[in-house]
N, C-alpha and C positions, 0 to 999 in steps of 0.2 A: 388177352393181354398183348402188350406190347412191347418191342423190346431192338434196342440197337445194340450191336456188338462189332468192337474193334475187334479185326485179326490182323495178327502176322502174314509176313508172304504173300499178300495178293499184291499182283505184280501187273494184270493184264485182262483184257476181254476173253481170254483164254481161262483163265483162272476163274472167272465169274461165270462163265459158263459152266463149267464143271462143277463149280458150289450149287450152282440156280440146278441142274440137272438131280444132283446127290437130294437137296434139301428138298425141294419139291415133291419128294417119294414117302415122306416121311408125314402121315398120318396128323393132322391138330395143325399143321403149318399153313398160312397163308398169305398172300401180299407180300410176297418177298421181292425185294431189294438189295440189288448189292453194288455200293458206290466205287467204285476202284480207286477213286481220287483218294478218298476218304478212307478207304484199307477197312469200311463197316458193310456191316449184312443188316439187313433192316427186314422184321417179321413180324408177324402178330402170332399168335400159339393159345392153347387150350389149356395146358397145364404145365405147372415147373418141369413134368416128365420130360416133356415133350422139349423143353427150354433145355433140361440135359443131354438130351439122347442130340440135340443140333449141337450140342457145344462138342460132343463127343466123336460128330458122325464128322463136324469140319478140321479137329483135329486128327480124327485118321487118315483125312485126304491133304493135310499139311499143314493147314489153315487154322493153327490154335488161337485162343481165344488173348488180346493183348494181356499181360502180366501172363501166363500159364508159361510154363517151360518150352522155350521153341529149340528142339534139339536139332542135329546135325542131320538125321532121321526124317522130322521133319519137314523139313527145307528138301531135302533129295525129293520127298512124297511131294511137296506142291511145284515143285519143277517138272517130273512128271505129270504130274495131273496138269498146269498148265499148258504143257506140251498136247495132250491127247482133248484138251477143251480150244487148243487152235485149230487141231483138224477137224473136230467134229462143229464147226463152226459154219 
């Protein structure tokens, strides 16, 4: 299956680093895409588990999914993580 997902917070080549890095790791995922312009992550996956556990794994690195609660929280967590996906760049 396939599947495009708006998020929150992406901001940068930093920030897509860091997603591409996190999601990559994760078992059923592959062909990942992530447009910056566009603030979407583009994948294919194996099963809705696997569609949960990315919606889950980019909201704790800050990155919630568009409509889903984008706390204060959040936003501090993808500021980070953008910051440590500039360096490791």
């Amino acid at each position: 299956m396939q599947t495009n997902i708006i998020i929150q917070n992406l901001k940068c080549g930093g920030c897509a680093s860091t997603i591409t890095k996190k999601i990559q790791t994760i078992d059923g995922v592959s062909n990942l895409n992530i447009d910056v312009e566009k603030s979407s992550i583009q994948f294919e996956y194996d099963s809705n588990n696997i569609l949960e556990n990315v919606k889950i794994q980019l909201t704790k690195l800050g990155y919630p999914a568009e409509g889903d609660q984008n706390s204060i929280i959040n936003k501090a967590k993808s500021f980070v993580s953008c910051a440590t996906g500039r360096m490791n760049q």
